[in-house]
C-alpha positions in Angstrom: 0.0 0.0 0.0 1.7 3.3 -1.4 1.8 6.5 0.8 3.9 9.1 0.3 3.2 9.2 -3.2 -0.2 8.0 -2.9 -2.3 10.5 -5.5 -4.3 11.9 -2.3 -1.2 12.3 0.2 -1.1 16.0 0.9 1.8 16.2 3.3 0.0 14.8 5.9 1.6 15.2 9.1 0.7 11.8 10.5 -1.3 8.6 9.2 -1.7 5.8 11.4 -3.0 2.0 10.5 -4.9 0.6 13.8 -5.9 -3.0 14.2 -7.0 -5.1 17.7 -7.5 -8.9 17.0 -9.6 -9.6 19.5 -12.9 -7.0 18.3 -11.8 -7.0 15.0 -10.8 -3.3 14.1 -9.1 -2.4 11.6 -9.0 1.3 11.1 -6.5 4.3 9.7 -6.6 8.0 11.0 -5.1 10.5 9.1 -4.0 14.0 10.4 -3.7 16.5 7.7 -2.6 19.4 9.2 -3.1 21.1 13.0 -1.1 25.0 12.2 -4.7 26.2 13.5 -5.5 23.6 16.2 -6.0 19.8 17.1 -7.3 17.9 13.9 -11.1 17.2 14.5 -12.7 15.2 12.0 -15.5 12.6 12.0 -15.2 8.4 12.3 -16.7 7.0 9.4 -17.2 3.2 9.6 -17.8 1.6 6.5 -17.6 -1.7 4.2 -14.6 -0.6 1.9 -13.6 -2.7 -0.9 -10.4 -2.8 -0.1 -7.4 -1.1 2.2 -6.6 1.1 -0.7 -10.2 2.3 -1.0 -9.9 3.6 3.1 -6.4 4.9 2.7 -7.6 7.2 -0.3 -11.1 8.0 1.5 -9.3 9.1 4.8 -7.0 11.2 2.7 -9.2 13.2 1.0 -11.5 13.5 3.6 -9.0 14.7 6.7 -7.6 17.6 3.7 -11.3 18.4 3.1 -11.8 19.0 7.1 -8.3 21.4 7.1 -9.7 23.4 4.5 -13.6 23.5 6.0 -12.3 24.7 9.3 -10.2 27.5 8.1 -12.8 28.3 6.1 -15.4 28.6 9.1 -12.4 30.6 10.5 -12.2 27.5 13.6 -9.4 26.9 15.7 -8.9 23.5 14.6 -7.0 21.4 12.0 -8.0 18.4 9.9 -8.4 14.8 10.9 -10.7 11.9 9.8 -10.6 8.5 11.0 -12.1 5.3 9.6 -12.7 1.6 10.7 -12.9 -0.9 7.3 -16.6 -2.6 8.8 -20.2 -2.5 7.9 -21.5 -0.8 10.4 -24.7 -2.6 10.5 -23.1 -5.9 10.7 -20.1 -5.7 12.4 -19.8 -2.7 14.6 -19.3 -4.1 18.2 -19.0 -1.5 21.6 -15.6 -3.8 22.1 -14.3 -2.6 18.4 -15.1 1.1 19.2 -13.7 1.4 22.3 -10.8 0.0 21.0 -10.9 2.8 18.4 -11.1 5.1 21.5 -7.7 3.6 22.5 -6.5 3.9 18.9 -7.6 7.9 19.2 -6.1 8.0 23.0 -3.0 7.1 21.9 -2.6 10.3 19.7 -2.6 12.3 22.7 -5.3 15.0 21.7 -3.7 15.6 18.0 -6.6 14.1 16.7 -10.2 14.6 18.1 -13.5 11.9 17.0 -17.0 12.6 16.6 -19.6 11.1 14.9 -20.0 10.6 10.9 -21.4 8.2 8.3 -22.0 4.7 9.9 -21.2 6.0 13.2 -23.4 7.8 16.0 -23.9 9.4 19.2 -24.4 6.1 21.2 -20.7 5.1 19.2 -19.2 8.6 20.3 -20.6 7.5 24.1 -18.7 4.2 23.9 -15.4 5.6 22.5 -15.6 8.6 25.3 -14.8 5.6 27.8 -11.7 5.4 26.8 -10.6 8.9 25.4 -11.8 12.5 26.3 -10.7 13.5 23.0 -14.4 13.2 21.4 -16.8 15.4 20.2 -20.3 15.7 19.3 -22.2 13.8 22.5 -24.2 17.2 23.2 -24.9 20.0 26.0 -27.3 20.1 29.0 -29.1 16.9 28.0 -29.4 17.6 24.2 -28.3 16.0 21.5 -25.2 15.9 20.2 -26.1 15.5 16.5 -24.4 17.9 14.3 -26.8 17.0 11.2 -29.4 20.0 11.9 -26.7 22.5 11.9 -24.9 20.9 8.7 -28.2 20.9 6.8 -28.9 24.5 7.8 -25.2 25.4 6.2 -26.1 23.8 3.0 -29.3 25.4 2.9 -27.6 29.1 3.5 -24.9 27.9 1.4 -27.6 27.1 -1.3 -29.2 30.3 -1.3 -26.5 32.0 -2.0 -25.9 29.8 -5.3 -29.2 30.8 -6.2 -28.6 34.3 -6.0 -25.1 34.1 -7.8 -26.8 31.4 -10.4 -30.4 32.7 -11.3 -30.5 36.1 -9.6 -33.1 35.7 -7.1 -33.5 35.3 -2.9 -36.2 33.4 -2.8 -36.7 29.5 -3.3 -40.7 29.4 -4.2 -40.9 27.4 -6.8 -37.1 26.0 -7.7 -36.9 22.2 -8.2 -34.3 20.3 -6.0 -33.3 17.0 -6.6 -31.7 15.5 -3.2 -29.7 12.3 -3.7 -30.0 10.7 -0.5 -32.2 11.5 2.9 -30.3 10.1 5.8 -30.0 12.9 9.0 -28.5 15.4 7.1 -30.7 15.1 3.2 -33.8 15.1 5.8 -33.7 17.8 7.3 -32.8 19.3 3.9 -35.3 18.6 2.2 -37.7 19.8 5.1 -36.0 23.2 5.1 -36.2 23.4 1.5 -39.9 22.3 1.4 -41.1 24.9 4.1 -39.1 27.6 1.7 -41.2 26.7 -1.0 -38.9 24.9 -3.4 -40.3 21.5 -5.3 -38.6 18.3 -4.5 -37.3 15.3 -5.9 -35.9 12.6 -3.5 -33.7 9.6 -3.9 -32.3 6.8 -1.1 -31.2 3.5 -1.3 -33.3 3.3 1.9 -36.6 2.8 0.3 -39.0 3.0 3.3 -37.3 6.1 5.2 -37.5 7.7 1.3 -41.0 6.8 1.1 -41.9 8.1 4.9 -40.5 11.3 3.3 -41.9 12.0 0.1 -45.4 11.6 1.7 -44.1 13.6 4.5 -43.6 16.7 2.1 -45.4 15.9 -1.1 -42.4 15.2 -2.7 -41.7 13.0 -6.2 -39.4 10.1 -5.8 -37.1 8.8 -8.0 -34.4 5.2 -8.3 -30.7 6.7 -7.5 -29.6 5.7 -11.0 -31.7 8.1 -12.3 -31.8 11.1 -10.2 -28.4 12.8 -12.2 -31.6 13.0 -14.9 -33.9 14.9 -13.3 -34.8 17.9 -15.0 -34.2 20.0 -11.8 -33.1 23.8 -11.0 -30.5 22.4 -8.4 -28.8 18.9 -7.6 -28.0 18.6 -3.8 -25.3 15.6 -3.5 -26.0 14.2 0.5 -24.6 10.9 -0.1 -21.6 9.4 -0.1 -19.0 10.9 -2.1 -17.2 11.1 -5.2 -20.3 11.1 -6.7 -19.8 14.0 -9.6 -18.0 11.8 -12.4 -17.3 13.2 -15.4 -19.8 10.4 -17.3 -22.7 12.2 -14.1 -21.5 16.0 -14.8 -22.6 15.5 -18.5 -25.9 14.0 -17.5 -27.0 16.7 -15.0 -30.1 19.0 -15.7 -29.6 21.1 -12.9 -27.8 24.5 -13.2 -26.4 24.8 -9.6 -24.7 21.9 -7.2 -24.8 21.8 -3.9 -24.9 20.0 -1.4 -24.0 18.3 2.4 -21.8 15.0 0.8 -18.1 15.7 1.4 -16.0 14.7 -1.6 -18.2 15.3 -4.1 -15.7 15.7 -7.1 -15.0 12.5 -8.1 -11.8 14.0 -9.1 -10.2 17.7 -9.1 -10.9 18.2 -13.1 -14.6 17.5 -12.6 -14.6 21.0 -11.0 -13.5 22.3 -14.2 -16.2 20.5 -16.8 -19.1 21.2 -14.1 -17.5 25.4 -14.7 -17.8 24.8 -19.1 -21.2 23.4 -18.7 -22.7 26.6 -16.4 -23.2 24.9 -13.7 -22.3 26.4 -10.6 -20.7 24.3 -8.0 -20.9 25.2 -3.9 -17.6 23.6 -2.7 -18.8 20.9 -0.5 -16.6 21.6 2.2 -17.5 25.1 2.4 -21.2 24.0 2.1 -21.6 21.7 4.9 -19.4 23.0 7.6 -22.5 23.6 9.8 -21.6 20.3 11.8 -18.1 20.9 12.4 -18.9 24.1 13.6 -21.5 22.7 16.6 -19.2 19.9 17.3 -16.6 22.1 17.7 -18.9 23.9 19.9 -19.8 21.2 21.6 -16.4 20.9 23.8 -16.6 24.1 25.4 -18.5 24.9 28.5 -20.4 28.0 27.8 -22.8 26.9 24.8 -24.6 28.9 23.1 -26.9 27.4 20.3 -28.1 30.8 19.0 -24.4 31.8 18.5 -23.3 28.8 16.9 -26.5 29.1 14.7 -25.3 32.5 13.8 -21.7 31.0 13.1 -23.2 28.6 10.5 -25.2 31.5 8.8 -21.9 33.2 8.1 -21.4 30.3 5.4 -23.8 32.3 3.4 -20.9 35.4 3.4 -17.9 32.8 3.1 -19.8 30.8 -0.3 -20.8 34.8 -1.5 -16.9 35.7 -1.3 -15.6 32.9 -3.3 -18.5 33.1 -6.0 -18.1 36.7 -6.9 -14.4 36.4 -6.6 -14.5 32.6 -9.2 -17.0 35.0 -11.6 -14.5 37.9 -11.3 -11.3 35.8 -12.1 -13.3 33.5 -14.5 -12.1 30.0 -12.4 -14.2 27.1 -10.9 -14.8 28.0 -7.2 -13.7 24.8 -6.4 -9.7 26.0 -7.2 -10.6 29.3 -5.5 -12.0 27.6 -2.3 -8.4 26.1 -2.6 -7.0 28.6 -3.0 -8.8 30.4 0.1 -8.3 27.9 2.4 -4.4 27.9 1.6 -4.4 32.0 2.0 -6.2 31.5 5.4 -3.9 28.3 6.4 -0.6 30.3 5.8 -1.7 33.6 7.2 
């Protein structure tokens, strides 16, 4: 398994491979970078294909979370950590506190919280054996940072739509949503009570159809939702998702959405900018949970402020669109570009 000149590797300052016979964990935490703080980043646990599947996953996802928190102007760095398992199968509370060890043993450069396949309940188990976890909530309330990232994609959506079509308001915009887990939920409900038309997709067929009834919405297969002839496509999936054979399918005239890793790689950025279609860098787009989490670990919490602290997404996606329209680039290179300015300053 290559490394250091693995296509993804970034100069990482630390990746390390974790494994405990006796739950079965195999996992691999990558710290990108912590100039601005301790890395915090999310434990995803899921099924990969192989090791070299994880290793480019964690890669790309721990850079993503440097470049989000700078962004959001946090005092943290950018960490992800992931465990090789189907989470529905094979997640056991032996192989995450044994994670918790494997996160213990990094003494506080890398903080966990919760992400796809894992949970608050998971976050609770891996808390008995580090203090360096996030998102397990204030005063009795939930920790889940999926409210808050939908709410960042919604603001960062709106401001597409003002940069894209030239309008505030959502009445009457189609949105296709490929998948409705925590986050695409609560989307979708947001968007709905705005006034925009939806179109839903899960693999989850009976959560999907709970929805659509939910909100009047029209349902669709996930092979074909990259066809609907929508105003916007909101990627809340898993990632890599924006191929260059999907780019060239896509009705919609803006992207955006809560899945991190969207591009399926950097030049997709580039065809999505010759077709028109404005693109709302994912990590800038769905930093809402990152920013509670972080929020989470300090004493004096204040919901209201860290709702106004997601809003500011809406300024943050504003700056790089007028400055990618200005200079004629995909925003994806100057959200880059951004983060690195912020980073090195």
């Amino acid at each position: 398994m290559r490394v250091f000149d693995h296509p993804e590797f970034d100069h990482h300052q630390q990746i390390v491979f974790g494994c405990d016979e006796t739950s079965g964990l195999r996992a691999i935490i990558a710290i990108h970078d912590t100039r601005r703080g301790p890395a915090l980043g999310g434990l995803r646990i899921y099924p990969y294909a192989s090791e070299d599947d994880a290793l480019t996953d964690v890669l790309r996802l721990s850079r993503g979370m440097t470049y989000k928190s700078a962004l959001a102007d946090l005092p943290l760095g950018g960490g992800k950590a992931v465990i090789i398992a189907d989470p529905r199968r094979d997640k056991t509370p032996d192989m995450l506190r044994a994670m918790g060890r494997l996160v213990e043993s990094l003494g506080g450069r890398y903080i966990t919280a919760e992400d796809s396949g894992s949970g608050e309940e998971d976050m609770r188990l891996i808390r008995q054996e580090t203090l360096h976890v996030s998102g397990l909530g204030q005063g009795g309330a939930s920790g889940d940072p999926s409210p808050f990232t939908a709410h960042g994609v919604f603001c960062a959506l709106k401001s597409a739509v003002r940069h894209r079509f030239g309008r505030d308001e959502l009445e009457g915009l189609r949105v296709a949503i490929q998948g409705v887990g925590h986050v695409g939920a609560h989307l979708a409900r947001e968007l709905h009570a705005a006034g925009a038309d939806l179109v839903l997709t899960d693999v989850d067929r009976d959560s999907l159809g709970i929805l659509v009834e939910e909100l009047g919405a029209q349902s669709v297969t996930p092979e074909t939702i990259f066809d609907a002839e929508v105003d916007i496509f909101a990627p809340c999936a898993m990632g890599a998702v924006l191929t260059p054979e999907v780019t060239d399918r896509l009705k919609a005239k803006v992207v955006c959405g809560a899945a991190n890793n969207q591009l399926a790689t950097p030049e997709v950025a580039g065809r999505l900018h010759a077709r028109d279609i404005l693109y709302a860098p994912d990590y800038v787009a769905n930093a809402g949970g990152v920013i509670e989490v972080e929020a989470q670990r300090h004493d004096r919490y204040d919901r209201d402020a860290v709702m106004r602290h997601v809003e500011r997404i809406t300024a943050t996606v504003d700056e790089i669109l007028t400055r990618a329209r200005r200079e004629d680039r995909n925003p994806a290179e100057v959200a880059d570009q951004l983060a690195r300015e912020r980073l090195e300053g």
